[in-house]
VOLUMSE-156819 format. One record per residue: residue in one letter; x, y, z of N, C-alpha, C, CB in turn. Coordinates in steps of 0.2 Angstrom, whole numbers, plus 5000, padded with zeros to 4 digits. Atoms other than C-alpha are relative to their C-alpha. Glycine has a CB too. Example, Ala and Ser with C-alpha at 12.3 -4.5 7.8 and 13.67 -1.06 7.14 Angstrom:
<rs>
A500449945000506249785039500450065000499550005006
S499649944999506849955036499650055003500250024993
</rs>
This chain:
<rs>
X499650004994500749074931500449935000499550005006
X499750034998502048954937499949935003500250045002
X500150064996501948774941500449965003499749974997
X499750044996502448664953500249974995499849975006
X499550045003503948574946499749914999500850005005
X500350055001503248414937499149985003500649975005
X500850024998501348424944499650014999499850015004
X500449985005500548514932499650065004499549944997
X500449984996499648624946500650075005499649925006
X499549954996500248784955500349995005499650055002
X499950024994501248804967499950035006500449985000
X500149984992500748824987499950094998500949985007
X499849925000501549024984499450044993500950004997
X500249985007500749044965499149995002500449934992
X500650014999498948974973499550045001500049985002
X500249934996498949114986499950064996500450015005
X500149945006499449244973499350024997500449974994
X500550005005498149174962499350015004499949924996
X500549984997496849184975499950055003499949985004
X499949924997497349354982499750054993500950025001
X500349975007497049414964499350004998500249984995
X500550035002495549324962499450055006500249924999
X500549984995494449394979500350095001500149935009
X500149915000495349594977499450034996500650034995
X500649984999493949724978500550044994499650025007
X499649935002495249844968499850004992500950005001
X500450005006494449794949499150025001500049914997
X500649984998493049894951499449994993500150085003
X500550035006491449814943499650064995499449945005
X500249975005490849894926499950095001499349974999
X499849934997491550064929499650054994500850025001
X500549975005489950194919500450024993499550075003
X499849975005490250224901500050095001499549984995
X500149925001489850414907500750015003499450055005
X499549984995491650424917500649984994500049955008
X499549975004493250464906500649915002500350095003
X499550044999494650304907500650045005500349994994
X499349964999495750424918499749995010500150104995
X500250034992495950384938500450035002500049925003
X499749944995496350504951499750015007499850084996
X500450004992495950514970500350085003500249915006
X499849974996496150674979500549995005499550015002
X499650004997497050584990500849974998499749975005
X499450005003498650544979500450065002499949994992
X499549954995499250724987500049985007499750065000
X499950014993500050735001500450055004500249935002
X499649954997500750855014500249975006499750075000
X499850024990501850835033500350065002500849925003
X499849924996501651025036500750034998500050005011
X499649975004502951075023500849945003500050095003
X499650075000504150905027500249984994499749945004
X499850045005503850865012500550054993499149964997
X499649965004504751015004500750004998500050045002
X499350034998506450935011500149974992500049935007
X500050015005506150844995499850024991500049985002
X500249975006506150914975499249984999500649964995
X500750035003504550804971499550065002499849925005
X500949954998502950904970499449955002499750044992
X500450074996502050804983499250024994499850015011
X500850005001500350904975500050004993499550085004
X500050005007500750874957499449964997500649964997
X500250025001499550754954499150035000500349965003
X500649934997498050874960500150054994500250045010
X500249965007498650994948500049984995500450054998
X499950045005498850884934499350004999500449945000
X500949995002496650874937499850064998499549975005
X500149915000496551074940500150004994500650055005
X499749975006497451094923499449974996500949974997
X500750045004496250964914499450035000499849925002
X500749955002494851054919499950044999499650015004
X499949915003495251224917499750004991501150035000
X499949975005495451174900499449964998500750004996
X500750025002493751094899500149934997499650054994
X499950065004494550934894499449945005501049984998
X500550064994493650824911500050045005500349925003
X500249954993492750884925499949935003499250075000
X499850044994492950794941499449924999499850075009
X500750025001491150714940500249914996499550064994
X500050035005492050614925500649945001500050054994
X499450034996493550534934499749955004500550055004
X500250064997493650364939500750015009500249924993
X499649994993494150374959500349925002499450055007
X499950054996495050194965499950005006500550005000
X499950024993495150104980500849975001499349945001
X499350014996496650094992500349935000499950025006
X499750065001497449934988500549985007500450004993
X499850024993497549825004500749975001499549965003
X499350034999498849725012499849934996500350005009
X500150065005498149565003500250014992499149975001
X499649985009498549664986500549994999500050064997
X499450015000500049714991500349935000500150045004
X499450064999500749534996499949954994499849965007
X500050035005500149494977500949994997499450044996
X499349985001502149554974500349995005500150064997
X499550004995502749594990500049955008500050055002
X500150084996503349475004499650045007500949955003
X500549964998502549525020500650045006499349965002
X499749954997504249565029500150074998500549985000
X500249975003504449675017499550074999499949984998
X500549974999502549765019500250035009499549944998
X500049974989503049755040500550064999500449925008
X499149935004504849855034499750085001500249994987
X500249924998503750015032499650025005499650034995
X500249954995503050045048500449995005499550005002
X499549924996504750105054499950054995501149975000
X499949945005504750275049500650014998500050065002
X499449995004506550265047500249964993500549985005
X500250055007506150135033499950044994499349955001
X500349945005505150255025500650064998499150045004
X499549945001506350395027500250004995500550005005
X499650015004507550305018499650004992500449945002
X500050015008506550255003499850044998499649964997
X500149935004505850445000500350035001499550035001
X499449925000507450535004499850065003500150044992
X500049924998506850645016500049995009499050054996
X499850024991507750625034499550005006500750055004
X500649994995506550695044499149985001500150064999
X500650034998505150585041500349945002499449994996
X499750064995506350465051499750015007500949995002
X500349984995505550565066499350005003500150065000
X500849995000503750555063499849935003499750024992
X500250034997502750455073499949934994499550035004
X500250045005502350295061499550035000500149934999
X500850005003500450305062499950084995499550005007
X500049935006500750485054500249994995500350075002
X499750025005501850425042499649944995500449985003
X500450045004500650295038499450054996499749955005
X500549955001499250435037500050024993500050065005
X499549935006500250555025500449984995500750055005
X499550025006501250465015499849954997500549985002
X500150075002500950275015499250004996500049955006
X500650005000499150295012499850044992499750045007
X500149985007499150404996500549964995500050074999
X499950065005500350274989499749924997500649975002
X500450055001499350144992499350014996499849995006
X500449985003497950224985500250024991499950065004
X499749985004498950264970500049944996500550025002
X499850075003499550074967499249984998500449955005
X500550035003497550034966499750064994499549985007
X500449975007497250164952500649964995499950105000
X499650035006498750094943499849924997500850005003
X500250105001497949894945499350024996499849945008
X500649995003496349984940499850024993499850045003
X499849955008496950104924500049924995501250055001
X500050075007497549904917499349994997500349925004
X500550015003496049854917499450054995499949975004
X500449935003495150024910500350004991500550085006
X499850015009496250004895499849934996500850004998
X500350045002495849844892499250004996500149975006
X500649995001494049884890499750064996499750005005
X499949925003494350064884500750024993500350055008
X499649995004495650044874500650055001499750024995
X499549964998496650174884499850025006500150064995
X500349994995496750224901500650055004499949935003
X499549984996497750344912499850035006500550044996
X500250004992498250344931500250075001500549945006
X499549925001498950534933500250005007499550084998
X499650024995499750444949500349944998499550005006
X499850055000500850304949500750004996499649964999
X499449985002502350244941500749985002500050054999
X499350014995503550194955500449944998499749985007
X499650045004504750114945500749975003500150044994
X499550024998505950094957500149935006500350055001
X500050044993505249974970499649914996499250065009
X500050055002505349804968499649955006500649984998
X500250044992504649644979500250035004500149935001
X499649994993505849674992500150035001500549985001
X499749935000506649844990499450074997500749994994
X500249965001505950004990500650064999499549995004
X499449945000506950174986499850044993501049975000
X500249945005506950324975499250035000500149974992
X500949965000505250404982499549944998499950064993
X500350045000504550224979499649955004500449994998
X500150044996503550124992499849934999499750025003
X500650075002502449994982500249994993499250025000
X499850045007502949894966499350004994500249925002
X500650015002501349954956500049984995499750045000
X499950045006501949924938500149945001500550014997
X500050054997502349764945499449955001500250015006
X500550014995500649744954499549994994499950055006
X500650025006499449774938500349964997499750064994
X499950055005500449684928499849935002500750004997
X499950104996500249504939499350035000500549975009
X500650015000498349574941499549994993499750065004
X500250005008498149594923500149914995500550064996
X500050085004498849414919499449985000500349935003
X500750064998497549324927499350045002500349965008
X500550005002496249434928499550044994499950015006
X500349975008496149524911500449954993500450114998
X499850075003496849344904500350014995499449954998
X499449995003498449394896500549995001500050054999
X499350034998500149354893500550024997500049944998
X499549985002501049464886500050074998500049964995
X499949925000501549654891500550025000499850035004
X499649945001502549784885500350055006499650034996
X500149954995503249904900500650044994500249985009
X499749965003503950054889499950065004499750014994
X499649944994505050164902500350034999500350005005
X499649945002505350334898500150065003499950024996
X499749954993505650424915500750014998500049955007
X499349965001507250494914500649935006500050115005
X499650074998507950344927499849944999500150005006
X500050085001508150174926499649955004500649975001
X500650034997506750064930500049935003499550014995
X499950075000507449944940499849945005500650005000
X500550034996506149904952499649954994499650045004
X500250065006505149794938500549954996499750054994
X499250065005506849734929500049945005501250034999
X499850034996507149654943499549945002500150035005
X500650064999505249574947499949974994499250035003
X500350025007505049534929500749974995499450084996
X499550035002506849474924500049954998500449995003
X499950055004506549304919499449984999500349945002
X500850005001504749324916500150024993499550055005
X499949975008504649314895499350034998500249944996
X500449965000502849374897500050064999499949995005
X499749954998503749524900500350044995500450005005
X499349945002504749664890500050054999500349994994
X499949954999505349784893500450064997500249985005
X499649955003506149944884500050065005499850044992
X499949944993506950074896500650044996500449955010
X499549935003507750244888500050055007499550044993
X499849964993508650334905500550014997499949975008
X499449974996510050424910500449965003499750055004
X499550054999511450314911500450025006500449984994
X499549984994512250434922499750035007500450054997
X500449984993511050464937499949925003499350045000
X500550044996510150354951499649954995499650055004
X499850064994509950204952500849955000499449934999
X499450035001511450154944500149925003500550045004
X500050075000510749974944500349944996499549995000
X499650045006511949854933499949945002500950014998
X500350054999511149684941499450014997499949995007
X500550015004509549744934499850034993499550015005
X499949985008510349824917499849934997500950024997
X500050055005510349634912499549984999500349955001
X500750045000508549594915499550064993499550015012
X500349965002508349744902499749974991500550085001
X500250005006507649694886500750044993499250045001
X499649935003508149854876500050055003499850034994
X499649944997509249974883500250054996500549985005
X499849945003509450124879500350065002499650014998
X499949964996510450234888500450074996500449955006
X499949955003510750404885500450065007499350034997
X499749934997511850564891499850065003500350024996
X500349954995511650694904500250074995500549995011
X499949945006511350844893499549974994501050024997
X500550015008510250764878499650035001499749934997
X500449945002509250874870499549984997500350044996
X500850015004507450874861500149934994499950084994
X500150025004507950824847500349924999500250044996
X499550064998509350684850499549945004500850035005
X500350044998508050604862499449984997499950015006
X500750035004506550584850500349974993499350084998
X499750035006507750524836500049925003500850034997
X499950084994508350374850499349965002500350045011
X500750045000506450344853499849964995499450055001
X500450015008505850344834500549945001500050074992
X499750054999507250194835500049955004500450025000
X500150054993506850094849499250004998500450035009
X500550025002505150094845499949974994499750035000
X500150045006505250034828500449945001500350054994
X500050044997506249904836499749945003500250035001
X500550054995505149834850499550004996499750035007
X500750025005503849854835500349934996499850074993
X499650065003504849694827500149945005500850014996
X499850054996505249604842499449965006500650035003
X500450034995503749574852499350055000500450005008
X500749995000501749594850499649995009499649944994
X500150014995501149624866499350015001500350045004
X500950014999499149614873500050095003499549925007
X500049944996499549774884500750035002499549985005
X499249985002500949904884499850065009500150074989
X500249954993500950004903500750044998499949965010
X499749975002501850144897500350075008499750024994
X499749984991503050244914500150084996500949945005
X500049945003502950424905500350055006499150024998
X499649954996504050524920500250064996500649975002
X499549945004504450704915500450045004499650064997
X499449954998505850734923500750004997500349995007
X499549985006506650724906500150084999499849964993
X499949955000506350884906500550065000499750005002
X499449944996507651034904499850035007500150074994
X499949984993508051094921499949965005499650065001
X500350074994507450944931500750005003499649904995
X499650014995508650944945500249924999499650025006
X499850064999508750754945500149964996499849995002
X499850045005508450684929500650044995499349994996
X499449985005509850794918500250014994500449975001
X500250005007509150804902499850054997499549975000
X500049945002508850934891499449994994500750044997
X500349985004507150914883499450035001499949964997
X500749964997505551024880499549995000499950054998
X500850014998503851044887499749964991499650115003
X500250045009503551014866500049934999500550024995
X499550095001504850864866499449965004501149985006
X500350044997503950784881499249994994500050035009
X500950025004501950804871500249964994499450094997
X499950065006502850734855500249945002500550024995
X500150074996503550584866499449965003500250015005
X500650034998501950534872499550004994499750035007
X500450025007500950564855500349954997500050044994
X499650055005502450434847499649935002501050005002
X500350094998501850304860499749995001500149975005
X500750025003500050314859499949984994499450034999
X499950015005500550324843500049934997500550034999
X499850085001501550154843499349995001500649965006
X500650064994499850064853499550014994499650045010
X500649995006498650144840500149964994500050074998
X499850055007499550084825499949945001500850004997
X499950084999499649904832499249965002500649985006
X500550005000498049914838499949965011499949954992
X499650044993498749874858499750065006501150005000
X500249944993497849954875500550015002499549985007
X499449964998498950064883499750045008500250064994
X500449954994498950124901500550045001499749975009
X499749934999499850284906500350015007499550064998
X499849984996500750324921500350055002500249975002
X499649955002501450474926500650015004499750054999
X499250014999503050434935500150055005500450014992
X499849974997504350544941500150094996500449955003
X499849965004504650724938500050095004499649984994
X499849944993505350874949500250064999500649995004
X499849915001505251034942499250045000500650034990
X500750004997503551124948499650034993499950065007
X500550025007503151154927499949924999500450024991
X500250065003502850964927499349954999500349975003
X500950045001501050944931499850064994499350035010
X500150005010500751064916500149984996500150034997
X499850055007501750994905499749935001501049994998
X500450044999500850844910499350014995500050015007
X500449985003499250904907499950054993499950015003
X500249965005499451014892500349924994500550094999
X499650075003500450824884499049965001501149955007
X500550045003498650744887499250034996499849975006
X500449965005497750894880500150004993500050065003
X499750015008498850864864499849954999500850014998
X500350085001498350684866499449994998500049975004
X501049985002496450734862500350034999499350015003
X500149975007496850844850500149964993500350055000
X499550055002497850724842499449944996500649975007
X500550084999496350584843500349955001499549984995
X499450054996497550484853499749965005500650035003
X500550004996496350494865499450035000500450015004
X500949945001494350544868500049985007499049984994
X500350014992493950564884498949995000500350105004
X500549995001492050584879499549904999500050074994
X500250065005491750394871500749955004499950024989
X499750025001492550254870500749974996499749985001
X499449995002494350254862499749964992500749985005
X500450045007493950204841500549964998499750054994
X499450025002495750134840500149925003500650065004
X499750084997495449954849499249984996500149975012
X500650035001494149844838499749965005500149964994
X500650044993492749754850500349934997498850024999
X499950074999493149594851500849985000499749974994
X499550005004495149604847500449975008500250074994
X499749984995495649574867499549945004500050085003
X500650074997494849404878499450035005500649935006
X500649964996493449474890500449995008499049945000
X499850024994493849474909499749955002500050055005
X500150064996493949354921499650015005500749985003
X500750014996492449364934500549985007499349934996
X499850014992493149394953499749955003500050055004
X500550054997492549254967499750055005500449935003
</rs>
């Protein structure tokens, strides 16, 4: 962390951080070897009596994405690590606390999920319905870090909100959770050095932004140059950029990958890679613009367990953004190819991270 200029010792801001981090309940102590690395809470859905239809997103994606998994016998409920709701002391690990006050105008919120008519809603409902399974969300994403850490692989099948930074929220975004594990994972899984490999279909410029001059950090972001956010302040904070054309196809986008990973494989050994997996690359995705298939997406996410495996690097998983109502399948048939693959086990502990190769945690107060 950061020290006061000249004094060797944190400063005032970096102390509180450090102590907020340090007394969070959201590292949940020795989570049973019988439970799978994969974190999910019922309440990461969410409905406002069909409000939430105003927008593309599939509020109950997350929910099916477990339905699918069990169906196919890969985890049963029993076997899922459920989070805790990450309070407002977590939150103000990243964010200020005007910021945090900011969303309880509805009209606040409105704006950052794109959907007018929850400018009308009382807040406390807003808080209920909305805020409440983001929050819940961001503490499985702080949780997943450490899960891989210990597991060698971990995934949130919520989170990913790639567009909200300290300050700013927007793009369906409330809470800066990449952000949030990554500052919980410095200091309490005693690392210094992560990978964020973003391959949501937009540009990930809530993190560029918190993590710009942070060399801790790097970042590869492969989006859609020609959509939302159309952020060129936080293009510069990008590591390797890769931007691509509205219309790319299968093939053209997994050649662009295989390149930029082989890349970030030469330039920077990271302790831990939090990979932002959005499929609204997907052909037909209303918003991302992209033309690849349910196939493309599972061979995308084999490449980049792949990458982590080869190097020998925990990997947490998020699954981002993505607005066409095949996405919680392809979701889940991409982590069913991932066990088959042995990319992933859900049954054991992942055989791809050697015991000892990663420092131990840091012991909360």
């Amino acid at each position: 962390m950061a020290a006061a200029s000249g004094s060797g010792a944190p400063s005032a801001v970096e102390a509180l951080r450090l102590r907020r981090i340090l007394c969070s309940r959201l590292y949940l102590d020795d989570v049973p070897s019988s439970k799978a690395p994969v974190v999910y809470s019922p309440a990461y859905d969410f409905s406002f009596n069909g409000i939430e239809k105003q927008h593309p997103f599939d509020s109950a994606k997350w929910g099916r994405v477990r339905s699918f998994l069990e169906d196919a016998g890969l985890l049963q409920s029993d076997r899922i690590v459920e989070p805790l709701e990450a309070s407002e002391d977590d939150l103000l690990v990243v964010h200020s606390e005007s910021y945090l006050n900011s969303l309880k105008s509805s009209e606040k919120v409105a704006r950052i999920v794109e959907v007018p008519a929850v400018a009308l809603l009382p807040n406390l409902l807003v808080q209920q319905k909305l805020i409440y399974p983001f929050r819940k969300q961001v503490g499985g994403s702080v949780l997943s870090a450490k899960l891989a850490l210990e597991r060698g692989w971990a995934i949130n099948i919520g989170g990913g909100f790639h567009h909200c930074s300290a300050e700013e929220g927007g793009g369906f975004c409330a809470y800066a959770d990449i952000s949030l594990c990554i500052h919980f994972a410095f200091i309490r899984l005693n690392i210094s050095r992560v990978m964020i490999i973003d391959l949501d279909a937009h540009q990930g410029n809530g993190h560029e932004k918190d993590f710009g001059s942070d060399g801790r950090v790097y970042i590869l972001d492969m989006y859609n140059s020609g959509i939302y956010p159309f952020d060129h302040v936080a293009k510069k904070y990008i590591d390797q950029k890769v931007e691509l054309d509205s219309g790319t196809k299968t093939e053209d986008y997994l050649e662009n990958l295989d390149k930029a990973l082989k890349v970030a494989k030469g330039r920077f050994k990271p302790q831990l890679i939090v990979y932002n997996a959005g499929t609204d690359i997907l052909d037909g995705d209303p918003l991302g613009r992209l033309k690849v298939s349910p196939e493309g997406v599972a061979i995308r996410d084999e490449k980049v367990f792949g990458f982590a495996k080869d190097q020998n690097i925990p990997l947490l998983m998020l699954t981002s953004g993505g607005y066409t109502k095949s996405s919680a399948r392809v979701i889940a048939d991409s982590i069913i190819n991932l066990s088959k693959k042995n990319l992933i086990d859900t049954g054991e502990k992942s055989p791809w991270i050697v015991a000892g190769s990663y420092p131990g945690l840091v012991s909360g107060m």
